[in-house]
DRENPA-3360 file (N, C-alpha, C; in nm, 2 decimals, always signed):
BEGIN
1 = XXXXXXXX = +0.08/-0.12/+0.00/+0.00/+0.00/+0.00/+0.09/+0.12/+0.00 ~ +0.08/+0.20/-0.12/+0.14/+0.34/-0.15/+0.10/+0.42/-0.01 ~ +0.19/+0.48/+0.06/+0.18/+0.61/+0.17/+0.25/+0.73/+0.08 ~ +0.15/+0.83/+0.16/+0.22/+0.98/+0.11/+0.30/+1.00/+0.21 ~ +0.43/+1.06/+0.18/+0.51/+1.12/+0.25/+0.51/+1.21/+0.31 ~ +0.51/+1.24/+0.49/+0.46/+1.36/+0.56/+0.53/+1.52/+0.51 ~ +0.63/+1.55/+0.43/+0.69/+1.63/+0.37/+0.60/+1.70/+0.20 ~ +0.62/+1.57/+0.13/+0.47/+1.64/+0.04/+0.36/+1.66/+0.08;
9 = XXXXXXXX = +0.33/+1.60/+0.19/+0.21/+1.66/+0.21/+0.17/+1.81/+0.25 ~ +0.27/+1.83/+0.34/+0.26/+2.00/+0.40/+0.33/+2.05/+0.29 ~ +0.38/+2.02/+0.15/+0.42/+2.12/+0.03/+0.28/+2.11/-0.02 ~ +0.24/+2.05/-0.01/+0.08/+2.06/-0.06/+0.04/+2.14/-0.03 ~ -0.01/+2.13/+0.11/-0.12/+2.15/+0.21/-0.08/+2.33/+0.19 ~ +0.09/+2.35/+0.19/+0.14/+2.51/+0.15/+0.12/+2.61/+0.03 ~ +0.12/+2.49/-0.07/+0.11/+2.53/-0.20/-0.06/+2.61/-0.20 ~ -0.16/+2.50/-0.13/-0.26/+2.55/-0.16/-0.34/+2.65/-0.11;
17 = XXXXXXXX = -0.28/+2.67/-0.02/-0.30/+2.78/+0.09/-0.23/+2.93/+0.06 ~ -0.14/+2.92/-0.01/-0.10/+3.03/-0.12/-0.14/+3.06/-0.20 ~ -0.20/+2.96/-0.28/-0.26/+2.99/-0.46/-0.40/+3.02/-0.36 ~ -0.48/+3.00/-0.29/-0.63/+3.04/-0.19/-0.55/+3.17/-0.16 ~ -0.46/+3.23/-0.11/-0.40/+3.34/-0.06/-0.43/+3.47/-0.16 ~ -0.33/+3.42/-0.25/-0.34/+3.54/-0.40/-0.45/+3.52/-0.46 ~ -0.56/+3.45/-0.42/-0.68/+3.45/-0.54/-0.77/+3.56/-0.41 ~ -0.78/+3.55/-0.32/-0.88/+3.59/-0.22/-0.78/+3.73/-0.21;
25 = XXXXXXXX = -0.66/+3.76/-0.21/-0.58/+3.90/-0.21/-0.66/+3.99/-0.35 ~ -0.72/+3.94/-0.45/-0.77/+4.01/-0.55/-0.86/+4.06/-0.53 ~ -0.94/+4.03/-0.39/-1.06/+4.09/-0.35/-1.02/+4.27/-0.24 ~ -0.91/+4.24/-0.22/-0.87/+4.34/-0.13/-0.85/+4.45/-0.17 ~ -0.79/+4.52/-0.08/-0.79/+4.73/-0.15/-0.68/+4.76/-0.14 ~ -0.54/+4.67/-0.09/-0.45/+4.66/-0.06/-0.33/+4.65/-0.21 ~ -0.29/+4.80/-0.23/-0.22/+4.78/-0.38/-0.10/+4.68/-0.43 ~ -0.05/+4.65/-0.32/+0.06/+4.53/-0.32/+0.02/+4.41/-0.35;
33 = XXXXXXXX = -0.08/+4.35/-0.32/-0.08/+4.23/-0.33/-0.21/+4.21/-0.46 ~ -0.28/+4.33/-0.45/-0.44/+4.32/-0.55/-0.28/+4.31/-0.71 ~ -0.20/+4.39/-0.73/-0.13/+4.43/-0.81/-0.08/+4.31/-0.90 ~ +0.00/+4.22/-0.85/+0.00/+4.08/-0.87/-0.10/+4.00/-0.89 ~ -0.26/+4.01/-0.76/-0.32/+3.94/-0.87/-0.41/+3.96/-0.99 ~ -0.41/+4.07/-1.00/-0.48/+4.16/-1.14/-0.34/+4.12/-1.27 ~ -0.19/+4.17/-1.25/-0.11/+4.04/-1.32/-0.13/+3.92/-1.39 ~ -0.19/+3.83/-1.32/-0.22/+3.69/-1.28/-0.35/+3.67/-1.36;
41 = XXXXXXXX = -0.41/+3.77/-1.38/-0.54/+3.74/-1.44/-0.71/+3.70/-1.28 ~ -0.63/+3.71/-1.18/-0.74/+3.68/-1.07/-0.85/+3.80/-1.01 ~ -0.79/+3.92/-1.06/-0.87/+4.03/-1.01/-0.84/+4.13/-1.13 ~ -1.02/+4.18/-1.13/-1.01/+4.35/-1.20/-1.00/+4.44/-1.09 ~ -1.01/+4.58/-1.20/-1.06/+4.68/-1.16/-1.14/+4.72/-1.22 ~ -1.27/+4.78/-1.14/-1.39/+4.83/-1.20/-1.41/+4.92/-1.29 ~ -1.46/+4.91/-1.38/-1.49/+5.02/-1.49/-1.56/+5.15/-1.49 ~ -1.55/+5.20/-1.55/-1.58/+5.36/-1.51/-1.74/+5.28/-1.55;
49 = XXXXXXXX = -1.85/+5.38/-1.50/-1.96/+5.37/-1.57/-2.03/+5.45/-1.73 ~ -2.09/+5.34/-1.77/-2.10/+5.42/-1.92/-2.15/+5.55/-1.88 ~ -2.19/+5.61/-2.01/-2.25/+5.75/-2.01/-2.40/+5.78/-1.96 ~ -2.49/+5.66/-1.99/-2.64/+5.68/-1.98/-2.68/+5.61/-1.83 ~ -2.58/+5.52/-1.77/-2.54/+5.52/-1.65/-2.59/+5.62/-1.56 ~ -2.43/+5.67/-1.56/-2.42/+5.85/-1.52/-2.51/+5.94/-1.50 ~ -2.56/+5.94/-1.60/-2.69/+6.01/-1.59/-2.81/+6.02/-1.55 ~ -2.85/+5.86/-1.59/-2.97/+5.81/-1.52/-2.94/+5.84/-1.34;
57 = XXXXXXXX = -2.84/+5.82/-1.31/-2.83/+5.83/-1.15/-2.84/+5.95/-1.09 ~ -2.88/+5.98/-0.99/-2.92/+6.11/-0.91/-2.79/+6.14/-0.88 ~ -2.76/+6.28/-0.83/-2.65/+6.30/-0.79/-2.66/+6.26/-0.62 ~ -2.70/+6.33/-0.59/-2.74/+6.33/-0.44/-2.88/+6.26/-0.39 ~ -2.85/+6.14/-0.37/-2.97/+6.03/-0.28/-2.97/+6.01/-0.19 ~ -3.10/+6.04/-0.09/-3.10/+6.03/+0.04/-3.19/+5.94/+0.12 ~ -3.07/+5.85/+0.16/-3.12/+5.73/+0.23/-3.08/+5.74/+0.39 ~ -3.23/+5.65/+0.40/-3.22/+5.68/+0.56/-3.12/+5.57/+0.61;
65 = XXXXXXXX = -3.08/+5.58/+0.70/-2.94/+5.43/+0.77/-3.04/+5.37/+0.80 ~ -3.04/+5.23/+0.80/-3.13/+5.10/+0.87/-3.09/+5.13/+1.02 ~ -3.20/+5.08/+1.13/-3.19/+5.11/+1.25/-3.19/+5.28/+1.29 ~ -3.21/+5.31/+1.21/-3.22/+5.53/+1.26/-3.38/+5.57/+1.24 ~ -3.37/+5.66/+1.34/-3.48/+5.73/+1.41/-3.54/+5.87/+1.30 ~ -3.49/+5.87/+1.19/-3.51/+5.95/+1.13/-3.66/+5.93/+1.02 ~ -3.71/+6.01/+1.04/-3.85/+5.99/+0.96/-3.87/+6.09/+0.88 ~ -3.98/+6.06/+0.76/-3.96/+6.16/+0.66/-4.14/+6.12/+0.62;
73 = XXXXXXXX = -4.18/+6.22/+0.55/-4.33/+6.24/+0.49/-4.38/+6.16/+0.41 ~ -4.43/+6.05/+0.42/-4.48/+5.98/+0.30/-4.57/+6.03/+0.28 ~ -4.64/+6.05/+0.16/-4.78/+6.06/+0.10/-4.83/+5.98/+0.12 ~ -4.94/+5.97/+0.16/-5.08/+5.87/+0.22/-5.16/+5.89/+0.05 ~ -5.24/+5.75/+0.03/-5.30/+5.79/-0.09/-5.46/+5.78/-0.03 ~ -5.54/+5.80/-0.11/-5.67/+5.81/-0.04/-5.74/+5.66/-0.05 ~ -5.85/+5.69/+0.03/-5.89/+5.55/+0.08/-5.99/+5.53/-0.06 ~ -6.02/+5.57/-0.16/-6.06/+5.58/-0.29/-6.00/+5.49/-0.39;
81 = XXXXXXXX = -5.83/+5.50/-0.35/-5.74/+5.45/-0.46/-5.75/+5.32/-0.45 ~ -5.72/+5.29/-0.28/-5.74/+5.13/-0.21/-5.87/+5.09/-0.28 ~ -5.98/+5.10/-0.27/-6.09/+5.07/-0.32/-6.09/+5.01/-0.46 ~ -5.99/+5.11/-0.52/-5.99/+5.06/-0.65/-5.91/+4.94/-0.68 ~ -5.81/+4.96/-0.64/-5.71/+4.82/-0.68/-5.75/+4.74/-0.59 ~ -5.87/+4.70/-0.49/-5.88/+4.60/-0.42/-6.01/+4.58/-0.50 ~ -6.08/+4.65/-0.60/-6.19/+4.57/-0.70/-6.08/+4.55/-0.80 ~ -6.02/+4.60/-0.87/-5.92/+4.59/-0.96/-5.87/+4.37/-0.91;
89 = XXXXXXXX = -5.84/+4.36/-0.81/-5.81/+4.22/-0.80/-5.90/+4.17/-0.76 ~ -5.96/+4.23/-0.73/-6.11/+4.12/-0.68/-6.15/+4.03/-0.83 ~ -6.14/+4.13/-0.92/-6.19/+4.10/-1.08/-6.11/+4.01/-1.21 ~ -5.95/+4.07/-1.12/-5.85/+3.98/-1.15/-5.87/+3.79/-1.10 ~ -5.91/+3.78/-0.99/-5.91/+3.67/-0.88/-5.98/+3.62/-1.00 ~ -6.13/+3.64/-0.98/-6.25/+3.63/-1.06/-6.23/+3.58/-1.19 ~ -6.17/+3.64/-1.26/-6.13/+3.59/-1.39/-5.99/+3.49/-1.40 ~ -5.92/+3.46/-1.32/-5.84/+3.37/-1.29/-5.84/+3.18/-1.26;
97 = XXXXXXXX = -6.01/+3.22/-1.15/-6.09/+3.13/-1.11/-6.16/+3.08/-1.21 ~ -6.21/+3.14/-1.29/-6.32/+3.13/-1.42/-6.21/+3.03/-1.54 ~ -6.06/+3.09/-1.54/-5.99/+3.06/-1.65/-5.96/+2.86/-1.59 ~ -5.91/+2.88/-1.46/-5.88/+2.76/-1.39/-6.01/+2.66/-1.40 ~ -6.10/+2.71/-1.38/-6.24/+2.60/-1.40/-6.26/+2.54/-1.52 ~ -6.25/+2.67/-1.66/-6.25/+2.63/-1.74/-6.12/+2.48/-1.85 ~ -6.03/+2.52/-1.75/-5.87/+2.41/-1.76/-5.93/+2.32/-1.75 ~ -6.00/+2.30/-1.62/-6.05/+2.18/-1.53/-6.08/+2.11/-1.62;
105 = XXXXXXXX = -6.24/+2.20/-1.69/-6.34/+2.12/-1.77/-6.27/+2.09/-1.90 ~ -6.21/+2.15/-1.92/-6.15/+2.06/-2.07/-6.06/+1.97/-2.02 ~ -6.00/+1.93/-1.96/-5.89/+1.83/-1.93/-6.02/+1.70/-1.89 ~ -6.11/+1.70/-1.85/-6.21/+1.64/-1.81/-6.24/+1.53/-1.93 ~ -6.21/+1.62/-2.04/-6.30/+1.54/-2.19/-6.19/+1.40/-2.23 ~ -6.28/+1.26/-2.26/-6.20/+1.17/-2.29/-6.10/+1.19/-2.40 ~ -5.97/+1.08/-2.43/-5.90/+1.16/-2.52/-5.97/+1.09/-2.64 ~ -5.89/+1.15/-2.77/-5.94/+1.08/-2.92/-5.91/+0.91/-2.92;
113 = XXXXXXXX = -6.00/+0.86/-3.03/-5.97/+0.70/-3.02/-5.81/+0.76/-3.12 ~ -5.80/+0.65/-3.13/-5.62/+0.62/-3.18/-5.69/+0.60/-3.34 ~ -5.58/+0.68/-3.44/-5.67/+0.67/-3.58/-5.63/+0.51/-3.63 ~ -5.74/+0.46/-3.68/-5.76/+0.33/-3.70/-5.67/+0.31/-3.91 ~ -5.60/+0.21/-3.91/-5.52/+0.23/-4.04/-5.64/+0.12/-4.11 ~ -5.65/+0.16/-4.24/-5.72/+0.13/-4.34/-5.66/-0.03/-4.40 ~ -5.70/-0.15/-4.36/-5.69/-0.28/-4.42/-5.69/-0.33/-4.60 ~ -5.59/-0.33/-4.63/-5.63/-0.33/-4.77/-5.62/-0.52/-4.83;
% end
């Protein structure tokens, strides 16, 4: 029975924990080591954004921090509007149910006989 030798093994066990090293260093902000692995082909750098990008984005967006006490004015819509999109799906449902019944009943119909070949 072949044994591995306790010496390759930790050149292994080294090797791969280095090549995991410089691939996971490509994630970092750190110019020394990102440098080599952008080299290597393991890491970019991010691209400017196109033009319509740019533009489409606000310059200044204001987001509240998750967990903060800060509140701001929503518009309330009227209880008119609710009314409507809750008939709006009521009608949806309704016609959904209607489409599903009607599945039902056709799946219900026996299938065709098998076409019979002509005996000559």
């Amino acid at each position: 029975m072949p044994s591995v030798k306790p010496a390759k093994k930790l050149f292994g066990i080294g090797a791969m924990l280095a090549a995991a090293s410089l691939v996971l260093a490509g994630c970092g902000a750190s110019e020394g080591v990102k440098g080599v692995a952008e080299a290597a082909g393991m890491a970019t750098t991010p691209q400017e954004s196109k033009a319509f990008v740019r533009e489409a984005r606000q310059a200044e967006i204001e987001y509240i921090p998750v967990g903060s006490s800060i509140t701001r004015d929503a518009p309330r819509k009227p209880v008119d509007d609710f009314k409507k999109i809750e008939t709006n799906l009521e009608a949806k449902r309704t016609a959904n149910e209607a489409a599903g019944n009607e599945a039902k009943a056709l799946g219900t119909t026996p299938p065709p006989k098998p076409a019979e070949i002509p005996k000559q």
